[in-house]
C-alpha positions as CSV (number, residue, x, y, z in Angstrom):
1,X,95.3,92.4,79.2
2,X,95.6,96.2,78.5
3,X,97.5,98.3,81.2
4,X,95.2,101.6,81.9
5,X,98.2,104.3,82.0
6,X,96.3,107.6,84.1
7,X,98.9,109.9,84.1
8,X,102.0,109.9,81.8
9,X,103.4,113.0,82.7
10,X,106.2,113.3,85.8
11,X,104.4,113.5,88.8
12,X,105.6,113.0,92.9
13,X,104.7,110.2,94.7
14,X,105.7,109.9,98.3
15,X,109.4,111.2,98.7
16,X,110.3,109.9,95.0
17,X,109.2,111.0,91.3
18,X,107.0,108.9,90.0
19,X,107.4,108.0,86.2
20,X,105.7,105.7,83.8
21,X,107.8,103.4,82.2
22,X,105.7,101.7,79.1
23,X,106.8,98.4,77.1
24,X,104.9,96.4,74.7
25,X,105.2,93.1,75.4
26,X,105.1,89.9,72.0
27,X,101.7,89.0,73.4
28,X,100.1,92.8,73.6
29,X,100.1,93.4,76.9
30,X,102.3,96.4,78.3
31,X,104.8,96.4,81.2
32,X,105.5,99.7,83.4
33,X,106.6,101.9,86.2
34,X,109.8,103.3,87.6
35,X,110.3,105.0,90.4
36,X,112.7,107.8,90.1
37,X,114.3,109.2,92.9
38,X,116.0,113.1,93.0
39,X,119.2,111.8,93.0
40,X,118.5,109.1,89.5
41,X,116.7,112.3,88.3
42,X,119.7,114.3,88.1
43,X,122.1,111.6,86.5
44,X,119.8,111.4,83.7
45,X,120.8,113.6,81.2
46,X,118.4,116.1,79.6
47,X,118.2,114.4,76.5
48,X,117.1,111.2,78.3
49,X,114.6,112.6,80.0
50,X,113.1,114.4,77.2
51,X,113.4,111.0,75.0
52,X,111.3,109.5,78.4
53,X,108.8,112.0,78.2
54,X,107.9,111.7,74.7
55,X,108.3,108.3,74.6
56,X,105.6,108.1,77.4
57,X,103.0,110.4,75.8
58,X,102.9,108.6,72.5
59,X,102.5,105.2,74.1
60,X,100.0,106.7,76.8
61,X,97.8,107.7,74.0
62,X,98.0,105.1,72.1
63,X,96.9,102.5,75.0
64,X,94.1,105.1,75.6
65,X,92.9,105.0,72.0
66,X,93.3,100.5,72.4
67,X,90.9,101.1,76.1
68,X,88.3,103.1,74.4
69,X,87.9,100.7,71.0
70,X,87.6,97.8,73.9
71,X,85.7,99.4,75.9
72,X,83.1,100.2,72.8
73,X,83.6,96.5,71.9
74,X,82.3,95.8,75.9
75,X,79.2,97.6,75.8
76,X,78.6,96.5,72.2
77,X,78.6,92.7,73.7
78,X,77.0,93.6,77.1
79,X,74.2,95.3,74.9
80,X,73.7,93.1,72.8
81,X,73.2,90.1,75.2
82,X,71.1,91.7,76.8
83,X,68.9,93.0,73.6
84,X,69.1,96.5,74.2
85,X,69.0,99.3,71.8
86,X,73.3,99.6,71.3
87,X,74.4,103.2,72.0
88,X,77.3,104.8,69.7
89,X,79.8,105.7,72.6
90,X,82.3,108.7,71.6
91,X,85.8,108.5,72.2
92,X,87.4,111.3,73.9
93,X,89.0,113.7,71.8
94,X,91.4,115.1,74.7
95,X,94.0,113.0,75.3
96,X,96.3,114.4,77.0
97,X,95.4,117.1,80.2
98,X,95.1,120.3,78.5
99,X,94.5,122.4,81.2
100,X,97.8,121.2,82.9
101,X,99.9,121.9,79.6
102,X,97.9,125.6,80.0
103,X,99.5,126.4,83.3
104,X,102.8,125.0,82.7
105,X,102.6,127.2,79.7
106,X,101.7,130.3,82.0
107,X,104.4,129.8,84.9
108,X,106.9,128.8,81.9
109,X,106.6,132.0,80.2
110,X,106.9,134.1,83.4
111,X,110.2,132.2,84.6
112,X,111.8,132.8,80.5
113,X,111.3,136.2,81.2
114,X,113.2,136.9,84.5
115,X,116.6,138.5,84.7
116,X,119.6,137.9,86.9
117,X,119.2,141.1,89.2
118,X,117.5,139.6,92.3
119,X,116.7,136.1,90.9
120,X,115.8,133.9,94.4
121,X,113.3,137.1,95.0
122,X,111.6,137.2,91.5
123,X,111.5,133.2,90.7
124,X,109.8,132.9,94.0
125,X,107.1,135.3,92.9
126,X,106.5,133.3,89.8
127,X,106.0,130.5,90.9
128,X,102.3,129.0,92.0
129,X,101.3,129.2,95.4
130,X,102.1,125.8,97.4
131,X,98.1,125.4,97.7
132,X,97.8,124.9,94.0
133,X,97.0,121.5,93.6
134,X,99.6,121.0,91.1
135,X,101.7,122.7,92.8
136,X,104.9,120.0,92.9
137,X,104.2,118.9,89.6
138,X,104.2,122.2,88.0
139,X,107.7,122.6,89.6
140,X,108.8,119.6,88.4
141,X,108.2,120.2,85.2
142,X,109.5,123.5,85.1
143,X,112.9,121.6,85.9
144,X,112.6,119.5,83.0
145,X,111.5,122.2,80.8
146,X,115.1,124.6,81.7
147,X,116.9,121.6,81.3
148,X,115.5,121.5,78.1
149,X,116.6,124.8,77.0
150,X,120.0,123.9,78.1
151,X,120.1,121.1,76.1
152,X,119.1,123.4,73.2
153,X,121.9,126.1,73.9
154,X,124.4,123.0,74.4
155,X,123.0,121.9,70.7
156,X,123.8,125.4,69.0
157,X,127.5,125.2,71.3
158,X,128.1,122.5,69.3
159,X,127.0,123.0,66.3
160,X,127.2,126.6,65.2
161,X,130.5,128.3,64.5
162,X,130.5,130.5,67.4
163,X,132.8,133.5,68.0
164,X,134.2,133.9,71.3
165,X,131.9,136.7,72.7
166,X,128.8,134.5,71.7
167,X,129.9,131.4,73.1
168,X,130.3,133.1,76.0
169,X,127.1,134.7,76.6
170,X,125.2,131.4,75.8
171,X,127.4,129.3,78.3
172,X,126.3,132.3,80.8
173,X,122.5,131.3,79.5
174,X,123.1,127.9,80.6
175,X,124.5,129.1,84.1
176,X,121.4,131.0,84.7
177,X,119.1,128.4,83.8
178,X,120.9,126.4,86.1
179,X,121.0,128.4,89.0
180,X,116.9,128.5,88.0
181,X,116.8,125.1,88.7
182,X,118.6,124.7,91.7
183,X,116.3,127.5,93.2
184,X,113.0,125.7,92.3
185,X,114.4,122.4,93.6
186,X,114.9,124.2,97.0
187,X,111.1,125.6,96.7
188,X,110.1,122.0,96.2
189,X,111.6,120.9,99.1
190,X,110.7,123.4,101.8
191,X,107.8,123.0,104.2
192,X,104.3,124.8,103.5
193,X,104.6,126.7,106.6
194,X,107.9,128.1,105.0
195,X,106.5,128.6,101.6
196,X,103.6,131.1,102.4
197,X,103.1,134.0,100.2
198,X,102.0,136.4,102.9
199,X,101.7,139.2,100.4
200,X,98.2,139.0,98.8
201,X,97.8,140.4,94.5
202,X,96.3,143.3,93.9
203,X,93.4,143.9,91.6
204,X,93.2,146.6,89.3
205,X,89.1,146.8,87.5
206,X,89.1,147.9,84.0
207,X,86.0,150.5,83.4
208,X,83.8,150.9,80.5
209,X,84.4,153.7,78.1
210,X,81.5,155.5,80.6
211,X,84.1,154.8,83.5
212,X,81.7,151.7,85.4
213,X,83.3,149.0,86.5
214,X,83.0,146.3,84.3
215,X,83.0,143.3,85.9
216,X,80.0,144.5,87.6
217,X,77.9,145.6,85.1
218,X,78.4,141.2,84.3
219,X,78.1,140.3,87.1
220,X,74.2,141.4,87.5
221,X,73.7,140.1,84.3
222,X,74.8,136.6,85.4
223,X,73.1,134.2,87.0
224,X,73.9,134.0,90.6
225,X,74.5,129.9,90.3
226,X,77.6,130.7,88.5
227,X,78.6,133.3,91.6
228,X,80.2,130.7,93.6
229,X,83.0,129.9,90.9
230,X,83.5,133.1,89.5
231,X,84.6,133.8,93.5
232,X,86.5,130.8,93.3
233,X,88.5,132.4,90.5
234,X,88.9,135.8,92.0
235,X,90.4,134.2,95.0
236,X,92.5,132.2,93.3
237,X,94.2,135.2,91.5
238,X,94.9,136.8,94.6
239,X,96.3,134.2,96.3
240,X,98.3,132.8,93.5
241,X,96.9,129.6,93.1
242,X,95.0,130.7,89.5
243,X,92.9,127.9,88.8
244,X,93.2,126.0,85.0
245,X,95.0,129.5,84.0
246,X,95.4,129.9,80.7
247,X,97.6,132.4,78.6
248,X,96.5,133.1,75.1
249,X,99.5,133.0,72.3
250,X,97.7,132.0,69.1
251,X,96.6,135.4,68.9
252,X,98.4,138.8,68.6
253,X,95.6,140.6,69.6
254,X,95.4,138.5,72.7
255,X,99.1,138.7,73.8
256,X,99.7,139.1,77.3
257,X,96.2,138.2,78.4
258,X,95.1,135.1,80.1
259,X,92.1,133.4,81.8
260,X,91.5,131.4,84.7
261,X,88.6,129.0,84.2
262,X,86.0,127.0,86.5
263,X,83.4,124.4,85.0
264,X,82.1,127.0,82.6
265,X,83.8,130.4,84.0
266,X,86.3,132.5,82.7
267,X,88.0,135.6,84.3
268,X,90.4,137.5,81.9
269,X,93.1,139.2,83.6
270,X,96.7,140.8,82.9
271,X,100.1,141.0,84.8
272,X,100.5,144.7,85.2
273,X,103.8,144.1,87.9
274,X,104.7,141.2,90.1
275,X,101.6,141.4,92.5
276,X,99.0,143.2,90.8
277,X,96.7,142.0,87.9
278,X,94.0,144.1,86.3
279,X,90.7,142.5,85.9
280,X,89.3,143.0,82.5
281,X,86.4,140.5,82.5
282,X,83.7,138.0,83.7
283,X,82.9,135.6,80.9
284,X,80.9,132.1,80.6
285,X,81.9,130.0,78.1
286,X,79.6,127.6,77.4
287,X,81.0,125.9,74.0
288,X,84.3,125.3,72.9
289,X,83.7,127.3,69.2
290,X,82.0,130.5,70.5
291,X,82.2,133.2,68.3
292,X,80.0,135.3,70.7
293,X,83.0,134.3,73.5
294,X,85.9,135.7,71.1
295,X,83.8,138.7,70.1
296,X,83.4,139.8,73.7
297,X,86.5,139.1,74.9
298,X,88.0,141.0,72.0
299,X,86.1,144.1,72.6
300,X,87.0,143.8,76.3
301,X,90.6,143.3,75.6
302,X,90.6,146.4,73.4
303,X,89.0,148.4,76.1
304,X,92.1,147.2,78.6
305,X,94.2,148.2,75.8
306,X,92.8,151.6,76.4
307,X,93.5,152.6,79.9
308,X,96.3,150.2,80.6
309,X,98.6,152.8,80.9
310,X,96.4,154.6,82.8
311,X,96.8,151.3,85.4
312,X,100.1,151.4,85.0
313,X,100.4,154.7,86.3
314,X,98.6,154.4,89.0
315,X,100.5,151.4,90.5
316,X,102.0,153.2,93.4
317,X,99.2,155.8,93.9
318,X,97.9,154.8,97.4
319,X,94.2,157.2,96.5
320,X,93.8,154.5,93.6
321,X,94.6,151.9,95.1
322,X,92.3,152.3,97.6
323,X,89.6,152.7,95.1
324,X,90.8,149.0,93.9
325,X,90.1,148.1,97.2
326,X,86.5,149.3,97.4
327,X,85.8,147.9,94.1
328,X,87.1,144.3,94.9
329,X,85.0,144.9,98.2
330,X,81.9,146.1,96.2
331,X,82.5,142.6,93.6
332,X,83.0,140.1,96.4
333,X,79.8,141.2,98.2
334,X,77.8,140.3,95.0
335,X,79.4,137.1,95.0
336,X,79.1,136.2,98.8
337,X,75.1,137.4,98.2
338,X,74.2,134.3,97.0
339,X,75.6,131.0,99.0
340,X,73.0,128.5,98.4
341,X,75.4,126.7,95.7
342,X,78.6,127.0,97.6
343,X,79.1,123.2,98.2
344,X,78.7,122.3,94.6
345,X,81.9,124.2,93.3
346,X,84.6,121.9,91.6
347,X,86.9,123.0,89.5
């Protein structure tokens, strides 16, 4: 009998962590689960937990590869008996969740990035909204990721020949990653209610090179069943929750940019300060390799380019931001035109 192993990444489950445990019994058949709580969490040190992890995904993809070739051998049989024409079943390619790897990516790169001065304030404002559904999970394995790069500076500690001022500033590095920790744990464990973000992002529009707003010119060039996921995305930018985001870093031209995707929707936006994003895009992507997708999103990524610092500028100016206001106003009312496929968003 093969196990089916849904999720091997760390996940919550009631009040303890919930982590797959996976071993391969003589006659084929696999063993696991552990239940973790906080407290076994945090005597594990961070080179067993990383061992865990990897240990985990390898064997998760390996049992998913051994379900699929049964599963093919099943509907071979079941076809056959009952003399039907047999069907050539693909195997998924994606075996591991992607789009969960994406935002840890995202929300990773923003925490690396933080300084000391005013840490609770800033970490907090980095961190997804509670009403992300991977909210806890994200958090979680944020921990595990700075415990990570303290078991990296711990590796150089030990084995570089260090001078005193640089063995210094990396055992400050590990202080700070630990007092990042112990600030997320404390995020994890308040109530909703207490975790609100009452302060809603901005949005910034990036124009044409005839100054219209270009997510409006797209957005009347788009078919109105996609309207009810593109809002979907807008909202989830300004409330923090950015659904399936996505920062690009294969890509020089495309650093500092990143999506936010539903079914086949795509906003592109960037972080211009700590609440307010400017909106460079509406996009539908409707294959993975489409050279039409990276040739539009390149020429819209050059435009931002363009008048970012323009943007920038303009952060405080309360005339502008007003304008931003009207705008969003102007895009949501095209969106909210069209309802009739409001039930049917899931992403």
């Amino acid at each position: 009998m093969v196990a089916v192993v849904i999720n091997f990444n760390l996940v919550l489950k009631n009040q303890g962590f919930f982590v797959i445990i996976i071993t391969r019994n003589k006659g084929g058949s696999y063993n696991m689960y552990k239940f973790l709580n906080e407290e076994e969490l945090n005597n594990m040190s961070s080179n067993e937990i990383l061992e865990l992890l990897e240990f985990n995904k390898e064997e998760n993809l390996k049992i998913k590869k051994e379900i699929s070739t049964l599963n093919l051998q099943d509907n071979f049989k079941k076809e056959t008996e009952t003399n039907k024409e047999t069907k050539l079943v693909s195997i998924p390619k994606k075996e591991i969740d992607e789009d969960f790897e994406d935002e840890i990516e995202y929300y990773l790169d923003n925490i690396n990035q933080l300084k000391e001065d005013n840490l609770e304030f800033h970490i907090k404002k980095n961190l997804p909204n509670h009403k992300n559904t991977n909210y806890k999970k994200i958090l979680q394995r944020l921990i595990l990721e700075l415990k990570k790069n303290i078991k990296d500076i711990n590796e150089i500690i030990l084995t570089e020949n260090l001078n005193k001022e640089e063995l210094t500033d990396f055992k400050k590095e590990i202080l700070f990653e630990k007092k990042k920790i112990d600030l997320i744990y404390n995020y994890m464990e308040e109530k909703q209610e207490d975790n609100e973000i009452s302060q809603r992002n901005k949005l910034f529009f990036v124009t044409t090179s005839s100054n219209n707003i270009r997510v409006i010119e797209e957005l009347k060039k788009i078919d109105s069943t996609y309207y009810q996921d593109f809002l979907s995305l807008y909202n989830s930018i300004i409330d923090s929750t950015f659904k399936s985001v996505k920062r690009f870093t294969n890509n020089n031209e495309l650093n500092g940019i990143c999506e936010v995707r539903c079914n086949q929707t795509r906003v592109l936006f960037a972080r211009l300060d700590e609440n307010t994003y400017a909106v460079i895009c509406n996009i539908i992507k409707k294959v993975d390799n489409d050279y039409g997708y990276r040739n539009t999103i390149s020429q819209r990524i050059k435009r931002y380019r363009e008048i970012k610092d323009k943007l920038i500028n303009n952060l405080n100016n309360e005339d502008f931001i007003k304008e931003q206001e009207n705008i969003e106003k102007q895009v949501f009312n095209i969106l909210n035109a069209d309802n009739k496929n409001k039930e049917n968003t899931i992403c």
